[in-house]
C-alpha positions as CSV (number, residue, x, y, z in Angstrom):
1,X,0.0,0.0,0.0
2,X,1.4,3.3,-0.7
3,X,2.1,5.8,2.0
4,X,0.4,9.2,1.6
5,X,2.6,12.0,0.3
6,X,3.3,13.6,3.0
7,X,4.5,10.3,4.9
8,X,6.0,9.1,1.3
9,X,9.4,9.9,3.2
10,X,9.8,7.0,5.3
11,X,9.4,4.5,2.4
12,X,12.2,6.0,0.5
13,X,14.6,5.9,3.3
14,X,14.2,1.5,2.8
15,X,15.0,2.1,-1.0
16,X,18.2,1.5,-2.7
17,X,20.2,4.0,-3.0
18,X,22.4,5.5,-6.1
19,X,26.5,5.8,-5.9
20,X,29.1,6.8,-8.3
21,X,33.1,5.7,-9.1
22,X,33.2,9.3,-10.7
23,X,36.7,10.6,-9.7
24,X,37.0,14.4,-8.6
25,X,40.4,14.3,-9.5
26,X,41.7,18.1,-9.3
27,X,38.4,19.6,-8.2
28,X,37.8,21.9,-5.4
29,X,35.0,21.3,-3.1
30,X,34.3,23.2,0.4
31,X,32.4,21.6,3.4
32,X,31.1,23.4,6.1
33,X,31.0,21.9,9.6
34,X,33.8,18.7,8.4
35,X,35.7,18.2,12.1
36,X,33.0,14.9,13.0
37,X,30.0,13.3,11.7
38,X,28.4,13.7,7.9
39,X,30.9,16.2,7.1
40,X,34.0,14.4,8.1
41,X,33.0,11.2,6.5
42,X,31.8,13.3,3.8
43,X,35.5,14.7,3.6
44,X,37.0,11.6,3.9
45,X,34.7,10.6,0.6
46,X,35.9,13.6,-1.4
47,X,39.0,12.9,-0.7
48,X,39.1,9.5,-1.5
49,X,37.7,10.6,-4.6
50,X,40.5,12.9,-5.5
51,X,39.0,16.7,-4.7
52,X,41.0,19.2,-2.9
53,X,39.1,20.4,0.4
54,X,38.9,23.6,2.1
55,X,37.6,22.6,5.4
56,X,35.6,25.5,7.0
57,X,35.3,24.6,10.7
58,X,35.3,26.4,14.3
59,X,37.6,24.5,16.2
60,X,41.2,24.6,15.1
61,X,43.0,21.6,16.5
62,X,40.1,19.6,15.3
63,X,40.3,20.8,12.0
64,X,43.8,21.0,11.5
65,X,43.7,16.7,12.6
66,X,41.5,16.2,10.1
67,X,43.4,18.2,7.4
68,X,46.4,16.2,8.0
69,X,44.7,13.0,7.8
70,X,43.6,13.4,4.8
71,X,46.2,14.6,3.4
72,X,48.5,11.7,4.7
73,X,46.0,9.1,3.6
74,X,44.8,10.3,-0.1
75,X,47.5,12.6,-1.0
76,X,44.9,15.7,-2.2
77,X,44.9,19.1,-1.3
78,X,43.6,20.6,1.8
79,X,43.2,23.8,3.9
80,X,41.7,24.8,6.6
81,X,39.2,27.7,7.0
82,X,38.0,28.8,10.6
83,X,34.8,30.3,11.8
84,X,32.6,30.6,14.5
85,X,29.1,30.8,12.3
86,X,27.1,32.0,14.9
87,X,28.9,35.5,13.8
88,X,28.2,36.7,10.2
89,X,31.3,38.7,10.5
90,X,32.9,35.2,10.7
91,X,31.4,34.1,7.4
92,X,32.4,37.6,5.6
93,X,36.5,36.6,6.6
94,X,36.2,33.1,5.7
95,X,34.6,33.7,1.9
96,X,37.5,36.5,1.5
97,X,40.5,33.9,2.5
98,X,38.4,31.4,0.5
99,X,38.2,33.6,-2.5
100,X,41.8,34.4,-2.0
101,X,43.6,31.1,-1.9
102,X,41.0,28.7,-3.7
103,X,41.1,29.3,-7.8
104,X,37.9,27.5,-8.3
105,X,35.1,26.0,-6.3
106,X,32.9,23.1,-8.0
107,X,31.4,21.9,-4.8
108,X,29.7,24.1,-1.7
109,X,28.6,21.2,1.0
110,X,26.3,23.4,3.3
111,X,26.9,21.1,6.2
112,X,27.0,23.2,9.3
113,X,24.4,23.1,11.9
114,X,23.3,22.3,15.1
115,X,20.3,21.7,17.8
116,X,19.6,23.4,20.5
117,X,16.8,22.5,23.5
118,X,16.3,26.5,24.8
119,X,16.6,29.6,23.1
120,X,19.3,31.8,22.5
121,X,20.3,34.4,20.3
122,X,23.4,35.1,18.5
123,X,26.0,37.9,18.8
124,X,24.1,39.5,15.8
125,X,20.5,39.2,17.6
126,X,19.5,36.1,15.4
127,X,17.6,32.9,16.7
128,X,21.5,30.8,17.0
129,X,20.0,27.7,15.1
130,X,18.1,29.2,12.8
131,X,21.7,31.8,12.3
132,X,23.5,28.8,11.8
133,X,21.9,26.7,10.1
134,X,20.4,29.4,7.7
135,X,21.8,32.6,7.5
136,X,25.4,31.8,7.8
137,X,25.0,29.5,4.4
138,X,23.0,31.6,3.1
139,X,25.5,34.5,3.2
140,X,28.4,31.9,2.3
141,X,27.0,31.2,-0.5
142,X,26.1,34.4,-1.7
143,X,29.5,35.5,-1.3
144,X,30.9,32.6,-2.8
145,X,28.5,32.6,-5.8
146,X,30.6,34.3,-8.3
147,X,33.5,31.8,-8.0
148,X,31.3,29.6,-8.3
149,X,29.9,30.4,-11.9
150,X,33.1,31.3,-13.1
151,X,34.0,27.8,-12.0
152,X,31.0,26.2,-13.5
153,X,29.8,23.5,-13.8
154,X,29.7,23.8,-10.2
155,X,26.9,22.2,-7.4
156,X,26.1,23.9,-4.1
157,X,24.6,20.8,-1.8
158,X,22.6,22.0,1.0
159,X,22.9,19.2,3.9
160,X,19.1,19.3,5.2
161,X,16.5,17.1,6.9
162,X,13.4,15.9,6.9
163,X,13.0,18.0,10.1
164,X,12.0,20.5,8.0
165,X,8.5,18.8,8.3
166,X,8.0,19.4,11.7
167,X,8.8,23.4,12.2
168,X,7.3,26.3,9.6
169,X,8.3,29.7,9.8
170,X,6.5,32.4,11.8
171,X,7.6,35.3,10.4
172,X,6.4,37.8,12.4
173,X,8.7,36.1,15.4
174,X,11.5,34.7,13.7
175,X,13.3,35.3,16.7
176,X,11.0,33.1,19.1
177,X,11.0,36.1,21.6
178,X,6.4,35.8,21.8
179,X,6.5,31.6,21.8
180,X,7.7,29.4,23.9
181,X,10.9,27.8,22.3
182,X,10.6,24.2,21.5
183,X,13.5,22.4,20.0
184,X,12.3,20.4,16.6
185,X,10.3,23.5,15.8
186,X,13.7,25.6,15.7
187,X,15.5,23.3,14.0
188,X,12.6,22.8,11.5
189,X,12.2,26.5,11.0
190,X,15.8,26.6,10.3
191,X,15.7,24.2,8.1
192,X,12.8,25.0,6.0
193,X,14.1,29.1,5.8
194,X,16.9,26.8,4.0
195,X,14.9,25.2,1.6
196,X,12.8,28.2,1.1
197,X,15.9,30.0,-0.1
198,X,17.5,28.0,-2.0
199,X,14.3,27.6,-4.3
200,X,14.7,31.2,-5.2
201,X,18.3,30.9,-6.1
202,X,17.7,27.7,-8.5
203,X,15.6,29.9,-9.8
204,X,18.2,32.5,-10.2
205,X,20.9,30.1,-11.2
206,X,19.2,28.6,-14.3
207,X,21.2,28.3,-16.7
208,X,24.4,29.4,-15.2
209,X,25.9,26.2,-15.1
210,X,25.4,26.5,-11.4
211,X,23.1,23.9,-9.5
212,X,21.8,24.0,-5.9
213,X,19.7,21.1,-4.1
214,X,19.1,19.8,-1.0
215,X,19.3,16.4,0.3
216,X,18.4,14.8,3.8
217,X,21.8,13.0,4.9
218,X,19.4,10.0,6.8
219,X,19.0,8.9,10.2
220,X,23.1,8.7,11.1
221,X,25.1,9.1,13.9
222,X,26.6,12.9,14.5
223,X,27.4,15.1,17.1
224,X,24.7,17.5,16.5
225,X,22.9,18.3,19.7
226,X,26.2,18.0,21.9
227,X,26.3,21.4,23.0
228,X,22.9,21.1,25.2
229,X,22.3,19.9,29.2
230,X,23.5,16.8,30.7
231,X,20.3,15.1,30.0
232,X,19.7,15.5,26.7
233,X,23.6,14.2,26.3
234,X,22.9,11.2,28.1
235,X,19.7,10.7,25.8
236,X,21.2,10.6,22.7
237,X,24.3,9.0,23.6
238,X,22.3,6.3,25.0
239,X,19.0,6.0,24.0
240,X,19.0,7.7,20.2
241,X,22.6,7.4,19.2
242,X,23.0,3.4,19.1
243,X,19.7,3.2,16.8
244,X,21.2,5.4,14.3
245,X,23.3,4.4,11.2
246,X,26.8,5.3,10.5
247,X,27.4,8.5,8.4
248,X,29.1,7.2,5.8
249,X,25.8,6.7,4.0
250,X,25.4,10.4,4.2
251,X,28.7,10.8,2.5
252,X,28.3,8.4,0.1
253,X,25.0,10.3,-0.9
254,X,27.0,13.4,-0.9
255,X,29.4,12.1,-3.3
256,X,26.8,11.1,-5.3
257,X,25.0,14.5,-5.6
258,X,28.3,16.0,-6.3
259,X,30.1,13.7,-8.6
260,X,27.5,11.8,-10.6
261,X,27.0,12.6,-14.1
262,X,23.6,12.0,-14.3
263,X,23.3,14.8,-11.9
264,X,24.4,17.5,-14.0
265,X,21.8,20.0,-14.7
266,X,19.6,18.9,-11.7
267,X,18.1,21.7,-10.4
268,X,16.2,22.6,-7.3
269,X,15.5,18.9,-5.9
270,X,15.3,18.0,-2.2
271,X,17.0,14.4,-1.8
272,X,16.1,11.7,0.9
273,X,20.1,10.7,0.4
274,X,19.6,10.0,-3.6
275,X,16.3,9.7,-3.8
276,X,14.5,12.5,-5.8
277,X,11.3,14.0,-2.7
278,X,8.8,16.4,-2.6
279,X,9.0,18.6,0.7
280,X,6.8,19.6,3.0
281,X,4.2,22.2,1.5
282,X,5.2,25.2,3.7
283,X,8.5,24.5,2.1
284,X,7.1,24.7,-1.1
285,X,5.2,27.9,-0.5
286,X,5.6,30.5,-3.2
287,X,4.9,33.7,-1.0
288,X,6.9,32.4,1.8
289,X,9.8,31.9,-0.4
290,X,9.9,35.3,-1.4
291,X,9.5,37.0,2.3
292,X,12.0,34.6,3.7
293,X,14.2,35.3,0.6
294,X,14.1,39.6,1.3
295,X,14.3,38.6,4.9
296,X,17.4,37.0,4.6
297,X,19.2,39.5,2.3
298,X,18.1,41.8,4.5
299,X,19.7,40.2,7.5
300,X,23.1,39.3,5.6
301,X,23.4,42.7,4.9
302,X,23.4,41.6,1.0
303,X,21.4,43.5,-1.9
304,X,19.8,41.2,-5.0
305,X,22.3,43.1,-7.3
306,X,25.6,42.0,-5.7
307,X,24.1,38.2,-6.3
């Protein structure tokens, strides 16, 4: 029997899924958020299939292990790019040493995130999940976009979730200061203002040689949720953590996005790993789009003709 739409997710999860022995040979891609879980087994991935990496982390001596690890074990270029994307000003300095030191970019891996169980805000005054996961890729990208087309074909992979499905956008509190804060429903706003966004710029990229989709990396182990209370550590590490699977599927996907041939041209997709989904329908909303869309330039300080 098949699942309703809206459930239609869970069934594809079970499905095979696609891979590739494409090499990257020579190719640069960037990953976001690389020092554990999908993006360091995503970097391992690249790297195994011959791309140069610029890692773009927060925590140096993490980063700087995982740089030389890879470059001890495949032999391919990488670099390290730090900051703290809870601060936009952060995100301004690493596209500039990016843009400096990298000649061309074929892959953006939007990996970055976290979850957080209480509210906070972030040096800039924005919700911090919904200013990491969001707005800090979202200004990335933009600044990175030019590099990008002059690199093209190129593929910007946003690493989502099917948490989208669970939190829509209030935009008249993006900043949860009237509502009681409830995890999922941040992380799912976050996520969605994601999607949402990067709609409008596949619609922008058309024909640019330039691609953008999203993809849900599956149910796999990471570290995502470590920075909250004792309790919810304990949870996950006990409880959730053992009844996930291990990442490397999520890179595997990645790889797949990013390498596969039959991939070029695709445009505007949301992936459950490979396989092709239909998002939520607040993620799909046409007028939300463009209100979170102005929103965000707004908030990364970025104007529609510097895009």
């Amino acid at each position: 029997m098949k699942l309703p739409e809206e459930l239609q997710f869970m069934a594809n999860a079970r499905k095979p899924q696609k891979s590739t022995r494409v090499r990257m040979d020579g190719q640069w891609c960037i990953i976001t958020g690389a020092t554990s879980g999908v993006g360091y087994q995503a970097a391992r991935r690249f790297a195994e299939g011959g791309a140069n990496l610029v890692l773009v982390c927060r925590n140096p001596a993490k980063a700087e292990k995982v740089r030389e690890e890879l470059v001890s074990e495949y032999s391919v270029g990488a670099s390290v790019v730090l900051a703290d994307f809870t601060r936009l000003e952060d995100v301004r300095s690493a596209a500039a040493q990016i843009l400096d030191t990298v000649p061309r970019i074929h892959v953006l891996i939007n990996n970055a995130g976290l979850h957080n169980t209480t509210r906070s805000l972030t040096p800039d005054g924005h919700e911090t999940v919904y200013g990491v996961i969001h707005l800090a890729s979202f200004l990335l990208t933009c600044l990175l976009l030019d590099r990008l087309r002059t690199s093209q074909p190129s593929r910007i992979i946003q690493v989502n979730s099917e948490g989208h499905r669970f939190g829509s956008l209030d935009l008249d509190d993006i900043t949860w200061e009237k509502r009681r804060y409830r995890g999922i429903k941040g992380y799912g706003a976050a996520k969605t203002a994601q999607l949402l966004t990067g709609w409008e710029l596949a619609e922008k990229l058309k024909d640019s040689g330039v691609t953008i989709n999203a993809m849900h990396p599956g149910a796999v182990r990471s570290a995502i949720g470590s920075n909250n209370g004792l309790i919810y550590r304990l949870y996950s590490k006990l409880i959730v953590q053992p009844l996930l699977k291990d990442p490397a599927i999520a890179a595997e996907a990645l790889y797949y996005l990013a390498a596969a041939p039959e991939m070029a041209g695709i445009n505007g997709r949301f992936f459950n790993l490979t396989i092709d989904e239909k998002p939520a329908a607040h993620a799909l909303d046409p007028e939300l789009r463009r209100k979170v869309w102005d929103l965000s330039l707004r908030q990364a300080g970025i104007t529609e003709s510097e895009l």
